[in-house]
N, C-alpha and C positions, 0 to 999 in steps of 0.2 A: 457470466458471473452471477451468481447469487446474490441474492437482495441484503441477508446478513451478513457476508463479506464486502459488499458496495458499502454498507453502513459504517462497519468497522473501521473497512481504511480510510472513508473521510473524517470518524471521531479523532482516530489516530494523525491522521494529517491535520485538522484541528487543534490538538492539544497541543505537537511538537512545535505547529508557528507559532502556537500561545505561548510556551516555555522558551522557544530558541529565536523566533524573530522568522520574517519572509523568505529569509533565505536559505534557513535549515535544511539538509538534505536527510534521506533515508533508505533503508533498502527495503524490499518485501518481508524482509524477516520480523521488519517491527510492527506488524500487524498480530504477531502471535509470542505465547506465553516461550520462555529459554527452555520448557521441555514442552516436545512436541507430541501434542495428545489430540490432532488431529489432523494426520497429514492426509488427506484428500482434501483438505480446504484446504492445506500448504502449496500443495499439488497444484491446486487451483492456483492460486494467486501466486505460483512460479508461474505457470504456463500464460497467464494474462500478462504479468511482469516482462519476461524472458521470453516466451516463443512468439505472443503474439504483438506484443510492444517494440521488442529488442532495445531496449533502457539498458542500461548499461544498471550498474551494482548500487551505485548512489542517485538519486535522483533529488531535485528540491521536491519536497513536502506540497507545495502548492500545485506544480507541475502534476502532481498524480492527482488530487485530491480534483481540478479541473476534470484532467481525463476523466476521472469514475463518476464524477456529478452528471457526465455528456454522455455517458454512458457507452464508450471508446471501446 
């Protein structure tokens, strides 16, 4: 995974426990803008999410944000 997608999804796992509390879940989608204006880094973080994970659609925010820090 790229270094500015490993950033992204920990800002974003950051903000959503900041807003929602530890237990807040998310899927890979909330890493990116509702129109999709760059799907090879979608692409990407499906296939880390989904082929190489197999996380199911919802995930808790902390849970991911661990994995990408460990670099999973």
């Amino acid at each position: 995974m790229r270094e500015s997608l490993r950033q992204k999804m920990i800002e974003v796992c950051d903000k959503k426990i900041e807003q929602k509390g530890p237990t807040v879940g998310l899927s890979f989608y909330a890493f990116f803008a509702n129109k999709n204006d760059d799907p090879v880094l979608l692409m990407e973080a499906a296939q880390w999410w989904i082929a190489k994970h197999k996380l199911d659609h919802f995930e808790k925010a902390a849970k991911i944000k661990q994995m990408v820090e460990r670099k999973d």
